[in-house]
N, C-alpha and C positions, 0 to 999 in steps of 0.2 A: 596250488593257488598262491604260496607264498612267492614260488620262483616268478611265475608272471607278478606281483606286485614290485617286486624286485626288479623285474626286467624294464618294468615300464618307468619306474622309477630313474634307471641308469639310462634308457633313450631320452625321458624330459631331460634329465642332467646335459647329457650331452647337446642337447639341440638348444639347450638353456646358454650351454659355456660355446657353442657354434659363432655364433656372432660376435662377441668377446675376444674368440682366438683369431676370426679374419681382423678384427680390428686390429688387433695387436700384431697380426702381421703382416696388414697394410700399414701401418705406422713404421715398421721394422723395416719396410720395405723403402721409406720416403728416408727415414732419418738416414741411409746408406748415402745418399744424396748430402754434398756438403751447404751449409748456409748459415745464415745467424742464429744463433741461443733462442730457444722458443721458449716461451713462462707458460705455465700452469694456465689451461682454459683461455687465456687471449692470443696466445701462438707470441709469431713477430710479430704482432699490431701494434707493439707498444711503438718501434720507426717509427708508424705516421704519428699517433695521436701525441706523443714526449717532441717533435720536432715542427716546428712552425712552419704554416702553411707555405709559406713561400720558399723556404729551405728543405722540403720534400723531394723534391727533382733531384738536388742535388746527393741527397743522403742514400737516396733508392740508387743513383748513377754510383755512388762511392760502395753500396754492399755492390751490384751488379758486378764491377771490377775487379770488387775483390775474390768472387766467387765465379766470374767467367770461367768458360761458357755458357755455364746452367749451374744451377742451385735451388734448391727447398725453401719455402716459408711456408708459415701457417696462420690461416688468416682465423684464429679460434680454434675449433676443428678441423677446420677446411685445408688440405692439404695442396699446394700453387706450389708448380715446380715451373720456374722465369727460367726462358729460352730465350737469348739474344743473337746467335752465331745463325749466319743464312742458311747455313747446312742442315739446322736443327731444325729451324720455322721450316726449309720445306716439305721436310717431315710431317709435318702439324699442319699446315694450311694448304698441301696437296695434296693431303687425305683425302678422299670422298667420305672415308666415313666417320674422320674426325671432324662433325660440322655441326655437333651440338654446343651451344653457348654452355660457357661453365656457370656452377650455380649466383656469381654473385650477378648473376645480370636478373633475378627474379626479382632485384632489387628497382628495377626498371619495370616491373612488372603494372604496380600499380598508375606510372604515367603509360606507357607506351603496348600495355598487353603484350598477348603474342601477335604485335608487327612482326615486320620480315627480319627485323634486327634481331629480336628476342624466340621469334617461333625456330622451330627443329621441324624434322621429320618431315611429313608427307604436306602439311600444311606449310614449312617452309616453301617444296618444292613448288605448290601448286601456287601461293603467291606470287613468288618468286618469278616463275611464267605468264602468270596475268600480268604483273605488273612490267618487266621485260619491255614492251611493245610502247610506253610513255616517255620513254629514253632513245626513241627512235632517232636518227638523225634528223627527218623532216621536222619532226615535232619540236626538237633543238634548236631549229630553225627558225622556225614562229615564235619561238620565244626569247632571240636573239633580241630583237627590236625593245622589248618590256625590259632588258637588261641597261639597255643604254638611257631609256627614259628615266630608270629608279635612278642610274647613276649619274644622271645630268641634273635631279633634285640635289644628289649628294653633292654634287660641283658647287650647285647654288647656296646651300647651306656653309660648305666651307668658306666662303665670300668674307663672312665675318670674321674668320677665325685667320686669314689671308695677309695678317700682320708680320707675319716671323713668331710671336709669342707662342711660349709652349703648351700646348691644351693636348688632352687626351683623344684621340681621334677613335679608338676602337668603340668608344658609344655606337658614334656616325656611320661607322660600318657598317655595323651590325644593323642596327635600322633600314640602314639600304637593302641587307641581305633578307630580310626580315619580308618588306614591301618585294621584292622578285620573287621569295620562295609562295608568299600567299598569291600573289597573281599569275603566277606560271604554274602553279600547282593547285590550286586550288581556283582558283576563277575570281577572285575577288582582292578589292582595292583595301587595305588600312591605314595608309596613312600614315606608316609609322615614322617618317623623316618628318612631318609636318605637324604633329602632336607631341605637346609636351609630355615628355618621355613614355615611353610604350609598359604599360601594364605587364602587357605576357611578355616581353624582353626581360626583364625583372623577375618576374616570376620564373624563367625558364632557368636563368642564374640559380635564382636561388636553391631550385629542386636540386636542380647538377650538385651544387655544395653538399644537399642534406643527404643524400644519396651517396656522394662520396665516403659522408660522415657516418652513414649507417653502415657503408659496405665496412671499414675498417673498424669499428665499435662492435665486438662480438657480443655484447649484452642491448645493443637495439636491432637483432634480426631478430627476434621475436615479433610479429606484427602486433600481438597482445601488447609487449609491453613498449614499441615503437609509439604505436597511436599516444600513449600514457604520458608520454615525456613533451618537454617544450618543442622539441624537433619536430617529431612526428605532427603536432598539430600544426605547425606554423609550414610543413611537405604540405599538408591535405589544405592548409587554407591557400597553399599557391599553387596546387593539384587541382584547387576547384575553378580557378582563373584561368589556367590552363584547357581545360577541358570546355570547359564554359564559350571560351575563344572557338575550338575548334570546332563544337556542336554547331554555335553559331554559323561558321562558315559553311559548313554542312548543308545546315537549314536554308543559306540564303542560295546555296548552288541549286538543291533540289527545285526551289521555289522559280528560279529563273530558268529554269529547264522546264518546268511545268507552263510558267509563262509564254515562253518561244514555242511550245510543241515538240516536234521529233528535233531534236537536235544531236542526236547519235549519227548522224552523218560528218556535216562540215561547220557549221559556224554557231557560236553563239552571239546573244548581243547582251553588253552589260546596261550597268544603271542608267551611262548615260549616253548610250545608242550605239558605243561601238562594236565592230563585230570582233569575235575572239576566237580562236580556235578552243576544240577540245583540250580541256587541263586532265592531270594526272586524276583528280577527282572526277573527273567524268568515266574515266577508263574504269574505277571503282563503282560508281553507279551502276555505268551498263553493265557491268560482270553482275551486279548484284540483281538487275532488272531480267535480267535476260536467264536467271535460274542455273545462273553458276553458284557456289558455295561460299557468298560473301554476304554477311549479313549485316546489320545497322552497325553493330557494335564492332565487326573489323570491319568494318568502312572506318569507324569512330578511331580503331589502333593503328591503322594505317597514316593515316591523316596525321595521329601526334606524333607517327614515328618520321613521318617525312620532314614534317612542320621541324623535328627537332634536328635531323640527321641535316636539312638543307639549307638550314641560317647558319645555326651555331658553329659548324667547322668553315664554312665559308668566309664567314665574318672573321675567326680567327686568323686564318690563314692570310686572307688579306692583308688584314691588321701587320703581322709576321712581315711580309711582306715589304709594306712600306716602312716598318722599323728599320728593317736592314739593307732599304736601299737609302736609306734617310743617311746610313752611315758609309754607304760605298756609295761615293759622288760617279767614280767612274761608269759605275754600273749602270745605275741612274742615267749617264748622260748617255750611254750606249743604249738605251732603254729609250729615251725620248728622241735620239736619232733615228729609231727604226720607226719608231712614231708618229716622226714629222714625213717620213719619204710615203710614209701611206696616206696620211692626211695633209698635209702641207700644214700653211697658220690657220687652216680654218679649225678654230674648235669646238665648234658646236654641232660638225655633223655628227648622228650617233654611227656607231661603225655597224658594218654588213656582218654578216658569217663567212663573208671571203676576207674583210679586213682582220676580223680575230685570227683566221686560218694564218693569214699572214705575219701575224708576231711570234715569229721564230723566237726572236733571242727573248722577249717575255715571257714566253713560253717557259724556257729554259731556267729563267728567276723566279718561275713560282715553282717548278719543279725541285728547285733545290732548296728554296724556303720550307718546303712540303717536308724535306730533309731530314734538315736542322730541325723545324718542328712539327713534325708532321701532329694535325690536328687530333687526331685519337693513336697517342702513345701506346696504348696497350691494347692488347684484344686477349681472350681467354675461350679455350675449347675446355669441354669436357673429354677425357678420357674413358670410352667406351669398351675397350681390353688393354692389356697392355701390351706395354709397346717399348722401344728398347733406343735410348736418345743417349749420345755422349758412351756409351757403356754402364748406363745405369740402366734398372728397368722401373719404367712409369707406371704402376699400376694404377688398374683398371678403378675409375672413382678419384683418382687425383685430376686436380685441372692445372693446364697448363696455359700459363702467362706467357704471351709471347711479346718480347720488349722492339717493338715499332722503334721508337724513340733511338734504341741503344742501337739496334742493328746496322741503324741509319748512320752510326757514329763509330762504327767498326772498322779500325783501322787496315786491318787485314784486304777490306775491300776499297774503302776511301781514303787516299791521301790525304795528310793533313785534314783529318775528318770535321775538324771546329771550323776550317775555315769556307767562308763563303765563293764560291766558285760557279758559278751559272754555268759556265764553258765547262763543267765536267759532262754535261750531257750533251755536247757536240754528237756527231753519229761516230765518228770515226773513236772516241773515248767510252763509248758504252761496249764496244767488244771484250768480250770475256769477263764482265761483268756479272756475276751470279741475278740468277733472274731474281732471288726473294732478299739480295742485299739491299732494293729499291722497292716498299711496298707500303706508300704512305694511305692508298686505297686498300688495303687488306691484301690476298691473291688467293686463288687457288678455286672450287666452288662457292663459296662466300663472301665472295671480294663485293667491293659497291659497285651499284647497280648504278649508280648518279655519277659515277669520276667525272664524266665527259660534260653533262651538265657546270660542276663544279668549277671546270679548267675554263669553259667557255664565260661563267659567270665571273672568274677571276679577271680572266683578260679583258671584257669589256668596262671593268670596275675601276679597277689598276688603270688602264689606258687613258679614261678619262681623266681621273685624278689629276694623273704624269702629265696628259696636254696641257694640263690651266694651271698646276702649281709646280714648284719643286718643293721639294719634301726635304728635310734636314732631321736627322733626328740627336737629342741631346748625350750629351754623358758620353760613355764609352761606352761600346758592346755589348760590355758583360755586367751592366748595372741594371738593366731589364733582365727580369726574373721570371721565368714559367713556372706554371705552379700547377700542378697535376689535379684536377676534378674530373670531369666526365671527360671533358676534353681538355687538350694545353695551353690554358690562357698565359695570358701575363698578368702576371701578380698586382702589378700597380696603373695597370692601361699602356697603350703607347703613347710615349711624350713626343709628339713630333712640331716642329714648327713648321707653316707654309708661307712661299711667297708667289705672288704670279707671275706666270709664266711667260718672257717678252719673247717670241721665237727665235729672231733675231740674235738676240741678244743668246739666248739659251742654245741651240745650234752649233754646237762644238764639232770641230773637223775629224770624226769620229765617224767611220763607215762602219755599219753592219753587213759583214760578206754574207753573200747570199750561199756561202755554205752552210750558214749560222741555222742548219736546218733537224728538227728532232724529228 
């Protein structure tokens, strides 16, 4: 009797100290891995929260450097091994079966569920396929037209601002992006260039911040004690504006589909008579009407996830964009030559799907803006076994950070990687070019479902601007600051000044060769 109380004694022991010893030697296994001094229960979080928001980009690019090509942090517990070299990312982003989001993105949980950003597994894949079919070329097509109307608002609003004086133009953007992503994707008008300043624009800022601020704060992942603190309530009071927004749109899609009848064929009509094609919300409905596995509530996470994924990076990029054509005059004017040979002076027609098609060398300028700042810097896998990167091995439960941003900036693949270069993406210059040295849309199984959406929305955005103004931007280069939240803004907006546009006059003896083709 006594030997079996003995026995069973020494198996609890054992299975008691089991989870103790992998811990310790999953730790044993990361710390092999070089990187910064980690503290007691906060890891390296003390980087972000000891260094000012706006001087984060830079401190994260200064450890990166210094611990190229890969290196450990710890985000509390949480074991993040940053991958920057293209060799390593297509390790990680050409997995199939590396395609679980690492944990800090549950932190997105409460805005966006499990959307197609946040969901894994079999519920990834099967979104992922429904939704697939909204991004169709034709469908991109019908909503070319809604792109140049938001941004012929934005023309008219810039009017005022048409002085040369310096004003922050990324509000203006963003509003424009804002008004395309609700009417191309959701079916409904808000107004948001036209209303003194946008509620859920605001709000959407603000969650990105507290989110940021919770993911690096090892003591508010607690949802207990998140709710408890100033953050957490002031996330949920712009959580509720958020959500509120999107139900709404919701409500008034269902409502006008009830209105029209069968409108799962071809046309809808809005409030005020016109007809619209089917939006990405309708494709959501009929899966959900028609007794596929989509129910209110992801119809509900879909929606914030698109609502968030197709302003917000839009808006930035753009922004990007005219910063740093504000500061390469040349580029600019080789920009507004290719410009004028499609449209001539007229500048008010909105442009086609064959005109966008047609800005090659535009093209080319937001692809290397995407670059320099590609709008979501970082992305994170979970590691599902381990795996063996640089000569270290990743164990199974570490997540690994894959650095967008820095890859982008690897000189190994990019000449002169700071500097700006549109004609790096000539065809004749993309040869031998590593496929995952260029992956401002993610790549691999997980890449965005929208790129193509995004590129068309840039160009007809851009385009317009470029015909009616020139764009100047202030300062030197390197006095605009990005600043890492969900996505990479600029720390302080873009200061740009505009004047209008005389053709004539603007019309530099600057051909765009029609090899200028991507």
């Amino acid at each position: 009797m006594e030997l079996i109380l003995f026995a069973a004694i020494a198996v609890a022991l054992v299975l008691a100290a089991l989870p103790a010893y992998r811990r310790w030697r999953f730790c044993r296994t990361v710390d092999k891995i070089p990187g910064p001094m980690a503290l007691p229960l906060i890891g390296t979080t003390y980087l972000a929260f000891t260094t000012a928001r706006q001087d984060r980009l830079r401190v994260f690019s200064k450890v990166t450097k210094q611990y190229w090509p890969l290196y450990r942090s710890w985000i509390g517990p949480y074991a993040s091994i940053n991958v920057s070299k293209p060799e390593h990312i297509e390790k990680v982003l050409g997995s199939s079966e590396l395609i679980s989001k690492a944990p800090n993105y549950r932190f997105l949980y409460p805005w966006l569920g499990e959307g197609l950003l946040t969901s894994t597994g079999q519920k990834w894949f099967s979104h992922r396929k429904m939704i697939t079919p909204a991004f169709h070329f034709k469908i991109l097509d019908n909503f070319v037209e809604i792109f140049g109307e938001k941004a012929q608002i934005l023309v008219e609003k810039l009017k005022s601002k048409s002085d040369g004086t310096p004003f922050d133009i990324y509000p203006y953007v963003t509003c424009c992006a804002l008004d395309i992503i609700c009417e191309t994707a959701m079916g409904t008008s808000v107004n948001a260039q036209n209303e003194a300043g946008s509620e859920y624009v605001t709000a959407v800022y603000n969650i990105s911040a507290l989110t940021l601020k919770r993911i690096v704060s090892p003591w508010l992942h607690s949802e207990f004690i998140f709710r408890r603190t100033g953050a957490g309530k002031e996330y949920y009071k712009h959580l509720d504006i958020v959500h509120s927004f999107t139900k709404k749109v919701i409500k008034q899609r269902q409502l006008s589909r009830k209105q029209n009848g069968d409108v799962s064929k071809e046309e809808l009509v809005d409030d005020i008579g016109r007809k619209r094609r089917l939006a990405f919300l309708d494709l959501l409905l009929d899966a959900s009407e028609n007794g596929q596995k989509l129910n209110d509530r992801e119809i509900q996470e879909e929606v914030d996830t698109f609502m968030f994924e197709g302003h917000d990076t839009t808006s930035v990029a753009m922004s990007w964009a005219l910063y740093l054509l504000g500061h390469h005059q040349n580029v600019q004017d080789k920009v507004y030559a290719e410009l004028y040979d499609i449209f001539g002076d007229d500048k008010d027609r909105l442009p086609t799907l064959q005109d966008l098609n047609s800005m090659k060398y535009l093209e080319m300028v937001i692809k290397e803006t995407i670059r320099l700042y590609p709008s979501v810097p970082f992305i994170g896998r979970t590691v599902t076994k381990d795996i063996e990167l640089g000569g270290y091995t990743i164990p199974e439960g570490a997540m690994l950070n894959v650095h967008i941003y820095h890859a982008h900036r690897d000189p190994d693949h990019w000449p002169d990687p700071e500097g700006f270069d549109p004609e790096r993406f000539l065809p004749n210059r993309l040869q031998g070019r590593h496929p995952y040295a260029y992956i401002p849309f993610s790549a691999g199984p997980r890449n965005c479902i929208g790129q193509r959406f995004a590129i068309l929305e840039e160009k007809a955005v851009l385009s317009q601007i470029l015909r009616n103004y020139r764009v100047q931007s202030l300062g030197t280069s390197q006095e605009t600051k990005g600043t890492i939240e969900l996505i990479l803004k600029p720390f302080d907006g873009i200061l740009v000044g505009l004047t209008p546009r005389n053709p004539h006059a603007s019309l530099l003896t600057v051909t765009c060769s029609s090899q200028l083709a991507v």
